[in-house]
DONU-936834 format. One record per residue (C-alpha): residue in one letter; z, y, x. Coordinates in steps of 0.25 Angstrom, whole numbers, plus 5000, padded with zeros to 4 digits. Example, Ala and Ser with C-alpha at 12.3 -4.5 7.8 and 13.67 -1.06 7.14 Angstrom:
2
<node aa="A" Z="5031" Y="4982" X="5049"/>
<node aa="S" Z="5029" Y="4996" X="5055"/>
This chain:
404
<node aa="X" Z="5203" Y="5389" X="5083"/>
<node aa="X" Z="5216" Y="5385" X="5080"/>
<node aa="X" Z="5217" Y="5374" X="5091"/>
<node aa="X" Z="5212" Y="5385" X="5101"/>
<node aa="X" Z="5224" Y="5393" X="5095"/>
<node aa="X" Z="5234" Y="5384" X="5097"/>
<node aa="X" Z="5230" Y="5379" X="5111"/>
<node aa="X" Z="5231" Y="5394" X="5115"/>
<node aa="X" Z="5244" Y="5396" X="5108"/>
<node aa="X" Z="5249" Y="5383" X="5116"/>
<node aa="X" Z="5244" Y="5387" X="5129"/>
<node aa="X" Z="5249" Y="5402" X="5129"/>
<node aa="X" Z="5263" Y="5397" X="5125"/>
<node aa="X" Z="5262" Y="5387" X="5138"/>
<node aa="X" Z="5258" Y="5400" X="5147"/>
<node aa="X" Z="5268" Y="5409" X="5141"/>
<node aa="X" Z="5280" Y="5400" X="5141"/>
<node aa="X" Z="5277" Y="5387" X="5150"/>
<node aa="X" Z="5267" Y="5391" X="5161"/>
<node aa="X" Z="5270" Y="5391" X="5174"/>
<node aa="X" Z="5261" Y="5394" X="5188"/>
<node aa="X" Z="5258" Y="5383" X="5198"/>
<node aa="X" Z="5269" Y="5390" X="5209"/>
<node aa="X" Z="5261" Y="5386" X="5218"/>
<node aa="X" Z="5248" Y="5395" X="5215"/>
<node aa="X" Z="5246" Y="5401" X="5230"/>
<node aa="X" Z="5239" Y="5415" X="5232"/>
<node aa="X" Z="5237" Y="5418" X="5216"/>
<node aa="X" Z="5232" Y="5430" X="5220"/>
<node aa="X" Z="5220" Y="5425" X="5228"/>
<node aa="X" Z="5216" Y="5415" X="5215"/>
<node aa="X" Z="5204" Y="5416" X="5204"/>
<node aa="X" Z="5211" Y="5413" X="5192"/>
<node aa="X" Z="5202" Y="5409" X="5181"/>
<node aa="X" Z="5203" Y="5405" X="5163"/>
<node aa="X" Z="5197" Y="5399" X="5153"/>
<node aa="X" Z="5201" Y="5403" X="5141"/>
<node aa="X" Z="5199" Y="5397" X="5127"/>
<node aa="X" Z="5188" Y="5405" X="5122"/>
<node aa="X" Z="5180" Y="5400" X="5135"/>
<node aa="X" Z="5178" Y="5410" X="5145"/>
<node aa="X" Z="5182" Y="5410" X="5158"/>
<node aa="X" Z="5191" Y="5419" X="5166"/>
<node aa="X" Z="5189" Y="5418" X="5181"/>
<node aa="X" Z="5193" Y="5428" X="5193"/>
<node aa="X" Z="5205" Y="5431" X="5187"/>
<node aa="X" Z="5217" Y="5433" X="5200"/>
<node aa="X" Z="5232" Y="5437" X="5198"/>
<node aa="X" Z="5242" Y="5442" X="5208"/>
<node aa="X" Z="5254" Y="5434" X="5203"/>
<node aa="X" Z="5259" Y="5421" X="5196"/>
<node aa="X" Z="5264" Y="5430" X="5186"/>
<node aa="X" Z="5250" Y="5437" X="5182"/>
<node aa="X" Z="5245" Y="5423" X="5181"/>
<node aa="X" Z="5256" Y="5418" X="5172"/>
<node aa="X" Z="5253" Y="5430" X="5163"/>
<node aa="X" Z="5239" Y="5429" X="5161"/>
<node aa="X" Z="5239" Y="5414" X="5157"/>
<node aa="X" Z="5251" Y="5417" X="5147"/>
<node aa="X" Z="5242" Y="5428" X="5141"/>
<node aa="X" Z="5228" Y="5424" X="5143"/>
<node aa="X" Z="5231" Y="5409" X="5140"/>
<node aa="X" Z="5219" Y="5403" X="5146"/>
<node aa="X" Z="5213" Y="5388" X="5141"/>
<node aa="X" Z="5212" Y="5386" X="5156"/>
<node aa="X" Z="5217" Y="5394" X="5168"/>
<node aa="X" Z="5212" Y="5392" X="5184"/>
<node aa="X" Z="5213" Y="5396" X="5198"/>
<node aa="X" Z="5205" Y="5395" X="5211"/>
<node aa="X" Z="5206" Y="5387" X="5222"/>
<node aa="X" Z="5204" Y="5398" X="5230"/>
<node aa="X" Z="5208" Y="5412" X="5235"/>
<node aa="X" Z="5201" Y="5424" X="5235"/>
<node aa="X" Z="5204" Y="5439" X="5240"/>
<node aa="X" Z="5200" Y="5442" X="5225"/>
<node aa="X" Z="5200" Y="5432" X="5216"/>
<node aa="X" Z="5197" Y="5441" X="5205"/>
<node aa="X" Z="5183" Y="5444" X="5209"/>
<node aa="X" Z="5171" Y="5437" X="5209"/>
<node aa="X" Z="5169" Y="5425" X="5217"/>
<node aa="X" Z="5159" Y="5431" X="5226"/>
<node aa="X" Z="5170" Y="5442" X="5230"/>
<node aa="X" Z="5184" Y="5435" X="5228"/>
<node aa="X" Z="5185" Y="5432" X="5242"/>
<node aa="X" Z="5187" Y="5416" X="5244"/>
<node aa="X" Z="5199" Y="5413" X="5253"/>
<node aa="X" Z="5200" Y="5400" X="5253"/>
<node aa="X" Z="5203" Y="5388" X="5243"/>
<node aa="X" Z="5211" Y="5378" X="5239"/>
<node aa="X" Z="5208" Y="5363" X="5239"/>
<node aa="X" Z="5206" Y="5358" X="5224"/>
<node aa="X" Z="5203" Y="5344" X="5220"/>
<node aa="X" Z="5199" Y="5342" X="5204"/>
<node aa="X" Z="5201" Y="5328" X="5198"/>
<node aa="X" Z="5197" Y="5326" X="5187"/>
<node aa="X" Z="5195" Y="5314" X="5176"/>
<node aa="X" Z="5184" Y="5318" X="5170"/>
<node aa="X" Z="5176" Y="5315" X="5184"/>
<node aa="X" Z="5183" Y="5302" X="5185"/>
<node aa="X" Z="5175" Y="5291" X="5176"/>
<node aa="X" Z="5189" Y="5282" X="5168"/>
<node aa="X" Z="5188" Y="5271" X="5160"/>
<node aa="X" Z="5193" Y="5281" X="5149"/>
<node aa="X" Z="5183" Y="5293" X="5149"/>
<node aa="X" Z="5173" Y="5284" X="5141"/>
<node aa="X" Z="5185" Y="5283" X="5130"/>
<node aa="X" Z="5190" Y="5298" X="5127"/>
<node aa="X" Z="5178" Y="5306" X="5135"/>
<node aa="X" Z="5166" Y="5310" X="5129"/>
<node aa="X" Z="5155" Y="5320" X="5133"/>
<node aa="X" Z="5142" Y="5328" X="5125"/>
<node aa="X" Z="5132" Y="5333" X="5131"/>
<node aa="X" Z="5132" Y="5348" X="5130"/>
<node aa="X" Z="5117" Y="5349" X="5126"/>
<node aa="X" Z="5113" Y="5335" X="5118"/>
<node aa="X" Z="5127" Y="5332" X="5113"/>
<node aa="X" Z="5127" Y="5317" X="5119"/>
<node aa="X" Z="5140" Y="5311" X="5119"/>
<node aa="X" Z="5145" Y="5303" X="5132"/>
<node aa="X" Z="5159" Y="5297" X="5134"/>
<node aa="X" Z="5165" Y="5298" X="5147"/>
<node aa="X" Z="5163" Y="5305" X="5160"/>
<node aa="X" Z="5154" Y="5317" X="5157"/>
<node aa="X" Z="5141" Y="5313" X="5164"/>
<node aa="X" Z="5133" Y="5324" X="5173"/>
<node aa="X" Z="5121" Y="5324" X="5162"/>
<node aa="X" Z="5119" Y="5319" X="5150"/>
<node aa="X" Z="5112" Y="5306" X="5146"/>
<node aa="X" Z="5103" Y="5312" X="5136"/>
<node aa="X" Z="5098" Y="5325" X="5142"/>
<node aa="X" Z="5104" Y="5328" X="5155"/>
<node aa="X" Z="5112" Y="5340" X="5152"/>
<node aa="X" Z="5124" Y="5341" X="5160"/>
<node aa="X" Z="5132" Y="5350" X="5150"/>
<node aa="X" Z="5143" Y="5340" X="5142"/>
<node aa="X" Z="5155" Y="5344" X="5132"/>
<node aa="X" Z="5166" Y="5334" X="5137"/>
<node aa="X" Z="5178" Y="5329" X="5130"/>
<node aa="X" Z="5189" Y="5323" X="5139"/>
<node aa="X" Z="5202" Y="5317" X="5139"/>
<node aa="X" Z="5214" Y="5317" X="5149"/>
<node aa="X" Z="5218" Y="5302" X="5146"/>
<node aa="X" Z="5227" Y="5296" X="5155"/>
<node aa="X" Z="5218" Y="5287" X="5162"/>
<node aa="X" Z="5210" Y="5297" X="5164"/>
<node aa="X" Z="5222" Y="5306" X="5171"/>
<node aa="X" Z="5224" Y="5293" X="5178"/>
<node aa="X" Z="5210" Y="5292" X="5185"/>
<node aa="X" Z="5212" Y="5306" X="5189"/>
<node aa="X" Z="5226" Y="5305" X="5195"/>
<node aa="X" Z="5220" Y="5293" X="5204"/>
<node aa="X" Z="5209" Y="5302" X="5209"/>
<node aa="X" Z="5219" Y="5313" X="5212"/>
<node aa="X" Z="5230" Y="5303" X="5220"/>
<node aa="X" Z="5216" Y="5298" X="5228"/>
<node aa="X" Z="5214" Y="5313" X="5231"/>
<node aa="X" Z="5228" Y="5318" X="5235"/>
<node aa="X" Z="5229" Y="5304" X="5244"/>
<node aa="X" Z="5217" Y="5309" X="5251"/>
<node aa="X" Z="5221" Y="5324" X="5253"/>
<node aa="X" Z="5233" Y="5320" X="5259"/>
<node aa="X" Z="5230" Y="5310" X="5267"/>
<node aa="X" Z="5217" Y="5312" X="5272"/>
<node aa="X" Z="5217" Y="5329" X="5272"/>
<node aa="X" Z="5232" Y="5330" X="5275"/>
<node aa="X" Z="5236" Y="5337" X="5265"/>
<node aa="X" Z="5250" Y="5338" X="5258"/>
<node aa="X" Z="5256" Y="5336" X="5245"/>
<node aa="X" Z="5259" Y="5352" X="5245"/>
<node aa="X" Z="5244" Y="5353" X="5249"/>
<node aa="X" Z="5238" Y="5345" X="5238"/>
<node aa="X" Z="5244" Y="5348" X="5225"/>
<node aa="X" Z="5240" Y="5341" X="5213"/>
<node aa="X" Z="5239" Y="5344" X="5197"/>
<node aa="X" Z="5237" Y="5337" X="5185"/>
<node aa="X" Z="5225" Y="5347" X="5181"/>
<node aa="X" Z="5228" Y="5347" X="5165"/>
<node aa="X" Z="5217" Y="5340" X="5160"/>
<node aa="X" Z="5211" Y="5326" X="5167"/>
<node aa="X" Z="5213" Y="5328" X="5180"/>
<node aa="X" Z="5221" Y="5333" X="5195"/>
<node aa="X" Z="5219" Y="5345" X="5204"/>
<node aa="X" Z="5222" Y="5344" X="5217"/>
<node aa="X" Z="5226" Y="5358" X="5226"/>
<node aa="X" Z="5224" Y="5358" X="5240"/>
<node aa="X" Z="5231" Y="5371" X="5245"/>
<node aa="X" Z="5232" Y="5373" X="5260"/>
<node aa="X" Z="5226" Y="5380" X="5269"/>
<node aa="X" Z="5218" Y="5370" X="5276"/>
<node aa="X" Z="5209" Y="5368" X="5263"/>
<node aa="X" Z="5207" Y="5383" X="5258"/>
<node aa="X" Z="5196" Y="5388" X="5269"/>
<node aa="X" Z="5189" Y="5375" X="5266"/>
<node aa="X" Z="5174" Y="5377" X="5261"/>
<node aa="X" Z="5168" Y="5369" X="5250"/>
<node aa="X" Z="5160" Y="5362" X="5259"/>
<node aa="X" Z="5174" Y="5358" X="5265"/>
<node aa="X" Z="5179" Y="5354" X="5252"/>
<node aa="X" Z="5167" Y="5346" X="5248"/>
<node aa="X" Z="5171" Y="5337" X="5260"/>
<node aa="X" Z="5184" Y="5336" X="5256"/>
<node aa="X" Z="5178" Y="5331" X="5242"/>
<node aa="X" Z="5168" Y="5323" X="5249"/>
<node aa="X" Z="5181" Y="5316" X="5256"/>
<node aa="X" Z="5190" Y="5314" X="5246"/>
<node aa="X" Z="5179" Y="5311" X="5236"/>
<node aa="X" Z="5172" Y="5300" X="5245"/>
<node aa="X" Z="5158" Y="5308" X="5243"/>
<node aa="X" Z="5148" Y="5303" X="5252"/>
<node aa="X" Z="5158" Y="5292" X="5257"/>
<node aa="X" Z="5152" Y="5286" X="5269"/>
<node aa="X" Z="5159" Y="5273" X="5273"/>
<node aa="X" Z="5152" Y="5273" X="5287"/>
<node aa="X" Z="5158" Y="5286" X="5289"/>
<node aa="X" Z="5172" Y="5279" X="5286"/>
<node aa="X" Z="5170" Y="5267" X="5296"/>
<node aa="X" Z="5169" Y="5260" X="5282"/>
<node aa="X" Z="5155" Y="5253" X="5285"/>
<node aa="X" Z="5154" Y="5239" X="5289"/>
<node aa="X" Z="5156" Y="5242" X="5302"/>
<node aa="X" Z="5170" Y="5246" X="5304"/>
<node aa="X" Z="5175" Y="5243" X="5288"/>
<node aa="X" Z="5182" Y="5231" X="5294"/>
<node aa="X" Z="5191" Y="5240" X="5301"/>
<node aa="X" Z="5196" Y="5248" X="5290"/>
<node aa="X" Z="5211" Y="5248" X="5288"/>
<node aa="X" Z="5223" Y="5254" X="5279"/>
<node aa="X" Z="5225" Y="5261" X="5291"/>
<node aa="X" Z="5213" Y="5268" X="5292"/>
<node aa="X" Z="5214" Y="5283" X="5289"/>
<node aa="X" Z="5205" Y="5292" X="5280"/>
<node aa="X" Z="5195" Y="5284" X="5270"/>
<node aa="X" Z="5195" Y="5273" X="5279"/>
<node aa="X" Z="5210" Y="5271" X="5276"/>
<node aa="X" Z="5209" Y="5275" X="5261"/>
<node aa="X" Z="5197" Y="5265" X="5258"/>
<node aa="X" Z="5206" Y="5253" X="5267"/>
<node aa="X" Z="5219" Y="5256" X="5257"/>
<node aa="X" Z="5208" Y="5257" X="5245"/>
<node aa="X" Z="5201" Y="5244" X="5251"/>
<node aa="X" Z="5216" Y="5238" X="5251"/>
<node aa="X" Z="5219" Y="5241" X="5238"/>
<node aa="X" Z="5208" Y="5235" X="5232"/>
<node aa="X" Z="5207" Y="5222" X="5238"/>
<node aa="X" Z="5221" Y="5221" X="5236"/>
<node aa="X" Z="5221" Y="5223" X="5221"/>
<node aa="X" Z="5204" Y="5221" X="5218"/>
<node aa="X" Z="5201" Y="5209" X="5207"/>
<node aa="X" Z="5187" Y="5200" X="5207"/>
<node aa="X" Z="5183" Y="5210" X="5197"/>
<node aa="X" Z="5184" Y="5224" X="5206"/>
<node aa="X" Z="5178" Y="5215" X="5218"/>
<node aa="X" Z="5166" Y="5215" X="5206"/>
<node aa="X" Z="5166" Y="5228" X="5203"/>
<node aa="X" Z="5164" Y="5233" X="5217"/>
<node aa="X" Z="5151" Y="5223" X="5217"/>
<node aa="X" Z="5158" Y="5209" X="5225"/>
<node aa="X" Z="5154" Y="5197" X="5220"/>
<node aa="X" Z="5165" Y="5185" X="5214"/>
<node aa="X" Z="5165" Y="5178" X="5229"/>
<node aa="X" Z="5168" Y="5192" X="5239"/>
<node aa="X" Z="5180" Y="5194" X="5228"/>
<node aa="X" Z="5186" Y="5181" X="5229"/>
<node aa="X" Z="5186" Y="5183" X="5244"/>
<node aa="X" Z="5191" Y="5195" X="5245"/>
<node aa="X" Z="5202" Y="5192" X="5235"/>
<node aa="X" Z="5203" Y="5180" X="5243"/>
<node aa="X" Z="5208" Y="5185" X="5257"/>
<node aa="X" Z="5211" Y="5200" X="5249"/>
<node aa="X" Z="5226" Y="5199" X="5257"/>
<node aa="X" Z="5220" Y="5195" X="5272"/>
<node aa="X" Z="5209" Y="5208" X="5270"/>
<node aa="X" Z="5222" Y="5217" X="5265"/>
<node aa="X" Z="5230" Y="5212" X="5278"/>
<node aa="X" Z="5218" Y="5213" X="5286"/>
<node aa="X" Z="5215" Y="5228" X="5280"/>
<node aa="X" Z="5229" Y="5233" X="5283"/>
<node aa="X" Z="5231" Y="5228" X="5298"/>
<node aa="X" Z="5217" Y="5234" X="5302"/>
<node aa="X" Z="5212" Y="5219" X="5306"/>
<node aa="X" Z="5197" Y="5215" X="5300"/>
<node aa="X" Z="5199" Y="5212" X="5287"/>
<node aa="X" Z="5186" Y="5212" X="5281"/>
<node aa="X" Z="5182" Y="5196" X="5286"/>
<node aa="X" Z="5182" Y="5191" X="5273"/>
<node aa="X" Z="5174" Y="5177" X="5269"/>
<node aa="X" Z="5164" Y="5178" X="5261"/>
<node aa="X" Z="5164" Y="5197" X="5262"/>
<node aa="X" Z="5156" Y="5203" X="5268"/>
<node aa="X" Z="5152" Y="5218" X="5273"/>
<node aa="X" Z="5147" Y="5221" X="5257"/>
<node aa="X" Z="5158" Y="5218" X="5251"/>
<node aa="X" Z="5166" Y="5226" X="5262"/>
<node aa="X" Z="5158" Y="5237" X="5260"/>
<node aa="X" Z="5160" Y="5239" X="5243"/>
<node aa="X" Z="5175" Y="5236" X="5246"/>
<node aa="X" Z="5175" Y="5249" X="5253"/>
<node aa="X" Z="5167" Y="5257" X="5245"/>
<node aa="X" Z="5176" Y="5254" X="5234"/>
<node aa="X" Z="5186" Y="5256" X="5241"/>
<node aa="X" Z="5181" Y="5269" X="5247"/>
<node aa="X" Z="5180" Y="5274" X="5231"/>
<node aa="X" Z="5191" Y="5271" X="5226"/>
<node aa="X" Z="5197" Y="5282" X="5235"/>
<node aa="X" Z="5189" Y="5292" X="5234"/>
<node aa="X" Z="5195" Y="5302" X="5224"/>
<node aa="X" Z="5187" Y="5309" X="5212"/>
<node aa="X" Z="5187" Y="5323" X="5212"/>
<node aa="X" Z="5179" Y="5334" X="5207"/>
<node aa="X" Z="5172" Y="5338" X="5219"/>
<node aa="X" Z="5167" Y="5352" X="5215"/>
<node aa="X" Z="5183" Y="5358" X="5211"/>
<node aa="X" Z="5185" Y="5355" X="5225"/>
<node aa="X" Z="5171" Y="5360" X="5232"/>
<node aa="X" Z="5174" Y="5373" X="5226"/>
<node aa="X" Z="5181" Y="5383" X="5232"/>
<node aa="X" Z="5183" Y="5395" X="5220"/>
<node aa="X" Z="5186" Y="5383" X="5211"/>
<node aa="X" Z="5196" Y="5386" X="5200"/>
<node aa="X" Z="5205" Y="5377" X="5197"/>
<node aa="X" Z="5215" Y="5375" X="5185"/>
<node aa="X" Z="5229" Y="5383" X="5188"/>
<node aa="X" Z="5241" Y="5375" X="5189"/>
<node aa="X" Z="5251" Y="5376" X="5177"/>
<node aa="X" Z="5239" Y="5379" X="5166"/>
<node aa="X" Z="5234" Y="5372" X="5154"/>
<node aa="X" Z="5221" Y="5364" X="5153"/>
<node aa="X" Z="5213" Y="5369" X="5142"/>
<node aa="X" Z="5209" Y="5355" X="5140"/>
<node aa="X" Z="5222" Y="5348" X="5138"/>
<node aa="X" Z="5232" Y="5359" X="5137"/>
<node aa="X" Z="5238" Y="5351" X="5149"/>
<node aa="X" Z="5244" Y="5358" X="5162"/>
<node aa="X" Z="5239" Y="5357" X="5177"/>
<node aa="X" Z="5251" Y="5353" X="5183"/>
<node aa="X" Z="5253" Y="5350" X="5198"/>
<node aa="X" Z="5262" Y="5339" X="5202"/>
<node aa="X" Z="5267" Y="5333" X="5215"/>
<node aa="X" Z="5257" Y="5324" X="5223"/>
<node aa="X" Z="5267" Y="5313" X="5223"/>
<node aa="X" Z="5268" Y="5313" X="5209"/>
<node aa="X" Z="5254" Y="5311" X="5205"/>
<node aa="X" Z="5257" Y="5295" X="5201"/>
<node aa="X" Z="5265" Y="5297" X="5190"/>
<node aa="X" Z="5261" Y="5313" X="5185"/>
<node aa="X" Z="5257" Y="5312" X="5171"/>
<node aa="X" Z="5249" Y="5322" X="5166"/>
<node aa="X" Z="5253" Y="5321" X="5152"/>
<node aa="X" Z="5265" Y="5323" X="5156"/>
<node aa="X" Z="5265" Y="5333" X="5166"/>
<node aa="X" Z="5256" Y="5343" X="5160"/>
<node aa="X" Z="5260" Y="5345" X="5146"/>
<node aa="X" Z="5262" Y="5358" X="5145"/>
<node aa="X" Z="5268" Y="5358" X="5129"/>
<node aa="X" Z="5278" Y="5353" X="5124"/>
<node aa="X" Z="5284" Y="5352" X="5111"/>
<node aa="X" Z="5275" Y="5356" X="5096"/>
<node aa="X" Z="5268" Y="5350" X="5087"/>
<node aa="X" Z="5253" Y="5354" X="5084"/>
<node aa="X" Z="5245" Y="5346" X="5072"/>
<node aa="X" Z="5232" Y="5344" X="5077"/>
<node aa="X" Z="5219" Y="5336" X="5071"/>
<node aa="X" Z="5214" Y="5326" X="5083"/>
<node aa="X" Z="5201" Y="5322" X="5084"/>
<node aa="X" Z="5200" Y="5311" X="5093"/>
<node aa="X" Z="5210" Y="5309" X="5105"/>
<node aa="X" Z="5214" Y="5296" X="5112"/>
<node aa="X" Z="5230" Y="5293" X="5114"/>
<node aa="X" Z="5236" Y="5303" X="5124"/>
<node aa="X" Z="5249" Y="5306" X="5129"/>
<node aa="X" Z="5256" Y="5321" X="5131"/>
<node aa="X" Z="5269" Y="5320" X="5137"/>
<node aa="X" Z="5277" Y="5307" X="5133"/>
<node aa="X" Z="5268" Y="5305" X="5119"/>
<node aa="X" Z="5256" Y="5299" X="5116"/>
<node aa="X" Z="5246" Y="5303" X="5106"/>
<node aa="X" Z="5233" Y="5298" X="5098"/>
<node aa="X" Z="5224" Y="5292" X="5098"/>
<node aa="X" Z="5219" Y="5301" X="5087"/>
<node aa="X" Z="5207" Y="5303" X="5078"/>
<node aa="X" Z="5206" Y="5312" X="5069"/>
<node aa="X" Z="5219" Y="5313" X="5065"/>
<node aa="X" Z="5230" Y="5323" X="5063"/>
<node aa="X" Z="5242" Y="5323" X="5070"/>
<node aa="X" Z="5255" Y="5333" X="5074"/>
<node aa="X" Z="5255" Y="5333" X="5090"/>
<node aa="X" Z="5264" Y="5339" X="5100"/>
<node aa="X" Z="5256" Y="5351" X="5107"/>
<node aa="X" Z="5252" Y="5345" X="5122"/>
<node aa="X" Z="5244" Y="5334" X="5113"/>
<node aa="X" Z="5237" Y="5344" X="5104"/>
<node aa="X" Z="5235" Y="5353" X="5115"/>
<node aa="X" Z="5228" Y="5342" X="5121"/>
<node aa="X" Z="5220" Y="5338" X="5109"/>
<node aa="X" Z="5217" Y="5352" X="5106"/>
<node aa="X" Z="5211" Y="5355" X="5120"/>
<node aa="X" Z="5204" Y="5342" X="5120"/>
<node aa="X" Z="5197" Y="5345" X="5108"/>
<node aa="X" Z="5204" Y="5332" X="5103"/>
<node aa="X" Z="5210" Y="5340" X="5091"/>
<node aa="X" Z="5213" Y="5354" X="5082"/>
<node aa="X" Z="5226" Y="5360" X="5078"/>
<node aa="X" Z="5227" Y="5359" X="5064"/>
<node aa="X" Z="5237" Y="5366" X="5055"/>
């Protein structure tokens, strides 16, 4: 109870003092609002008429969680059968925890809802001892995994922009406060789009039922791609290009090529490259034949498509977390940021939304981590004095417990 205290304490403060909307919130009359609170219950079909009666409600409600949808409706207040669905906007959903990371076996660990087996990383869709698909999860936004997701978001926004067109005012991007990035699309080209529209979007950017016949990458016409290509024919030449140039022996194994088709292609690697980039046949290689062409690509092929969660976008009432908030998870804020900057954001930077305090807290078990310019832990059992970002963290984590 005291932990829950002082999480609501700190979060109040941060509405009442520090909180300020995303300006760019369009038509908040013509959103569903919806809170989580920390008790547990769910608030949804909430609607305000200003940015102001928003503001209030927050600094007096304090919700663990506060989120609005991606679409418009002539009453977004009422039920969903009668709101009155005007349109959508276009949201992407990355998120670590569908992204398997050579770190989640380290700090992630699952239990199965109804057995109580215990896993370690990627919560799997049923469990291994009885098949239930209900798991209590515990996560951490490390920054390997924030790392994994940011690649995934950068593969995304190359593809919206230069495959569907859009701009860097169209497609806005934030750091989502707890192991992932949203991605907006707001114009009006996307918000009469369907979900079956938006499921071919997915499909696309996604590479589901990716079909290299249907891409002219079959054997056929593969020795004709180039780096001038456009579409997925040009963004698998450029990820082709990019691996030959820079693949050892041992990611030729990995992708199934024996010892004597690597030492070829590393052999005449520069002539292929040349070959690739002035559109002339370039895969005439000694000794490589259409096989090896053919896994090349495919790896190729994956390495570009981007990892989102398919369903956030599929849906066109989906609620999505509101700009400027806290994340009940880490006490983080979802912060947008300027596409161009998205190499060097840093999340635990960025979205720290308290500064200054002390709070003594007993910690569990948490790796090392940084907030801000500090680095903390790694800690087991211990007690320790901790400025309150890191407790906040530790605390929504379930990492820790104030202590007086």
């Amino acid at each position: 109870m005291k932990s829950m205290t002082f999480v609501q304490k700190t979060f109040r403060e941060y509405y009442m003092r520090n909180f300020s909307l995303d300006e760019s919130l369009s038509m908040i009359e013509r959103r569903e609002f919806g809170f989580a609170s920390f008790e547990g219950w769910m608030l949804r079909h909430k609607g305000f008429n200003s940015e102001d009666e928003l503001t209030c409600f927050l600094s007096d409600s304090v919700p663990r969680d506060a989120y609005f949808s991606c679409a418009y409706y002539e009453e977004p207040e009422s039920e969903m059968e009668t709101k009155g669905w005007l349109g959508a906007d276009l949201i992407f959903d990355i998120d670590a925890d569908h992204i398997p990371t050579s770190c989640d076996k380290i700090h992630d660990e699952w239990t199965c809802g109804k057995c109580g087996f215990i896993g370690k990383g990627v919560v799997p869709e049923s469990c291994p001892a009885c098949g239930s698909e209900k798991f209590d999860d515990s996560t951490w936004p490390c920054e390997v995994c924030l790392a994994s997701a940011k690649a995934e978001t950068v593969k995304l926004l190359d593809i919206l922009m230069k495959d569907f067109g859009f701009s860097q005012k169209e497609a806005r991007v934030f750091f989502s406060g707890h192991r992932g990035y949203h991605v907006h699309v707001e114009t009006e080209a996307v918000k009469s789009l369907d979900s079956v529209a938006r499921k071919e979007i997915v499909d696309y950017v996604c590479g589901l039922g990716f079909d290299p016949a249907s891409h002219r990458l079959d054997e056929k016409d593969l020795k004709s791609l180039t780096l001038k290509d456009s579409g997925w024919r040009g963004r698998i030449a450029h990820a082709m290009h990019n691996f030959l140039l820079n693949a050892k022996p041992e990611d030729y194994r990995n992708i199934g090529l024996n010892r004597s088709v690597a030492d070829a292609l590393i052999r005449d690697k520069e002539a292929i490259l040349r070959n690739l980039g002035e559109s002339r046949p370039w895969s005439a290689v000694k000794g490589v034949g259409s096989e090896t062409w053919r896994k090349v690509t495919e790896h190729s092929a994956k390495s570009q498509f981007a990892n989102v969660d398919t369903v956030v976008t599929t849906d066109t009432h989906r609620l999505i977390r509101l700009g400027g908030t806290l994340h009940g998870k880490t006490g983080l804020k979802k912060v947008e940021f300027p596409v161009s900057r998205i190499d060097d954001f840093d999340p635990f930077g960025s979205a720290v939304a308290f500064r200054g305090g002390a709070v003594s807290v007993l910690v569990f078990n948490a790796p090392e981590f940084s907030i801000g310019d500090q680095t903390f832990g790694p800690y087991k059992n211990e007690k320790v004095e901790l400025p309150t970002a890191a407790a906040v963290l530790l605390v929504c984590k379930k990492r820790a417990e104030v202590i007086d």
